[in-house]
C-alpha positions in Angstrom: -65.0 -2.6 -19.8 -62.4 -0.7 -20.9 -62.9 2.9 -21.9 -60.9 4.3 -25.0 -58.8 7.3 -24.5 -59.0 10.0 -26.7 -56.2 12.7 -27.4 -57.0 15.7 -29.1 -53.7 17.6 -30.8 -55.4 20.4 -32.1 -57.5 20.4 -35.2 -57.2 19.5 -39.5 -58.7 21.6 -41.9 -58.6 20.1 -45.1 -59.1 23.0 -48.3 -61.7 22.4 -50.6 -58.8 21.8 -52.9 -57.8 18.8 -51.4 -61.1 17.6 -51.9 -61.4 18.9 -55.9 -58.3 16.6 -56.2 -59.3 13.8 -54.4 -62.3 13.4 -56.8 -60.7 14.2 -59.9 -58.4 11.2 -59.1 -61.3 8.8 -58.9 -62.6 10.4 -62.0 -59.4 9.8 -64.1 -59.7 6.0 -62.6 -62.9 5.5 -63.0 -63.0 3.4 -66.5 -64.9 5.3 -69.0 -64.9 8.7 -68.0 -62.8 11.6 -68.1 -62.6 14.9 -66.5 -64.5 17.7 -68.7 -61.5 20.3 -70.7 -61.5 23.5 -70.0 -62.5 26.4 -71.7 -61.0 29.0 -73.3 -61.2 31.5 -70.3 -60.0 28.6 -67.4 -57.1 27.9 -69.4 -55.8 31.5 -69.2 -57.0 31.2 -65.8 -54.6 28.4 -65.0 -51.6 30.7 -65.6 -52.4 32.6 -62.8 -53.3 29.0 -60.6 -52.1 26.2 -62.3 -53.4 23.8 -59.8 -57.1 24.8 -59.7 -59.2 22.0 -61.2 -62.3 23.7 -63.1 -63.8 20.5 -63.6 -64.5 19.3 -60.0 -66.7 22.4 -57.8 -66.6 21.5 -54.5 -69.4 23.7 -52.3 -69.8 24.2 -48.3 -73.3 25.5 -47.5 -74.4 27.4 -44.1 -75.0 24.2 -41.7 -71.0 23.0 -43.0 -72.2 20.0 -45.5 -70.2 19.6 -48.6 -71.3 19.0 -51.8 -69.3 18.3 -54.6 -70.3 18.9 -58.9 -68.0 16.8 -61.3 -67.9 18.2 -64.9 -67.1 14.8 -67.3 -66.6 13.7 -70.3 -68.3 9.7 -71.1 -66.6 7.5 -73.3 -69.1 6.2 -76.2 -70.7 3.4 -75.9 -71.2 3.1 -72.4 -74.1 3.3 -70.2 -74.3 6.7 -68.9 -76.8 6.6 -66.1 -74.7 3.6 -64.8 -71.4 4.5 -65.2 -72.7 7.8 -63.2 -73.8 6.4 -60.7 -70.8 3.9 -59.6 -68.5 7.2 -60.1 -70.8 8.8 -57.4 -70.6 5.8 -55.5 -66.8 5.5 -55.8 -66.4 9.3 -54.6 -68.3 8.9 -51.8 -66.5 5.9 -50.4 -63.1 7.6 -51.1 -64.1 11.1 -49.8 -64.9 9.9 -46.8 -62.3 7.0 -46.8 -59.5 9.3 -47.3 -61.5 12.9 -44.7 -64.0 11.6 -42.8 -66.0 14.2 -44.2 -69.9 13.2 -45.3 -71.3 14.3 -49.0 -74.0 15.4 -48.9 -74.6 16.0 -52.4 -72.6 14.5 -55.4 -73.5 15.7 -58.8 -72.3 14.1 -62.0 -72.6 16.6 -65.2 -71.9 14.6 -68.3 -70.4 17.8 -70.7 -69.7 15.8 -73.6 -69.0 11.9 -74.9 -66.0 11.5 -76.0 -65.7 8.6 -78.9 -62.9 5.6 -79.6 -60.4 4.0 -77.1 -60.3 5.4 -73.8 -56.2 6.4 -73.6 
């Protein structure tokens, strides 16, 4: 057999805000939901960082395992428990698709339902 070779150029850090983004695109695709708006006091916030998402919270405990909190907004009419969890499912798979980094928590807060037509 064969052994693979393995070449190590140095190393990838990838910033929490990478990550934040990341999910917040699988949010926006994800059909029925809708990232959470911000409040009063992020949106003054966002003068000073415009590209800070206040809606995803992405966390790194002590042992290095990330966990990641989406703030959304449901679309009435559909089933929240199951539209959660595909749109946990769906972050997981692209998280680690896209980093190679494993979840280990992801937490769906529903802030509000948001009624009519998605647009």
């Amino acid at each position: 057999m064969r052994e693979e070779q393995k070449i190590d150029y140095g190393s990838i850090h990838i910033h929490k805000r990478a990550l934040a983004d990341i999910v917040a695109s699988v949010v926006q695709e994800t059909e029925g939901m809708s990232l959470a708006a911000d409040h009063l006091g992020q949106r003054f916030l966002k003068l000073f960082a415009p590209q800070k998402n206040f809606a995803i919270d992405v966390k790194i405990d002590r042992d290095n395992e990330v966990s990641v909190e989406a703030r959304v907004c449901a679309r009435l009419g559909i089933n929240i428990p199951e539209a959660s969890r595909y749109l946990q499912e769906a972050i997981r798979d692209t998280v680690e698709r896209m980093t190679d980094i494993q979840l280990k928590d992801i937490h769906i807060n529903i802030q509000g339902i948001k009624g009519g037509i998605e647009q």
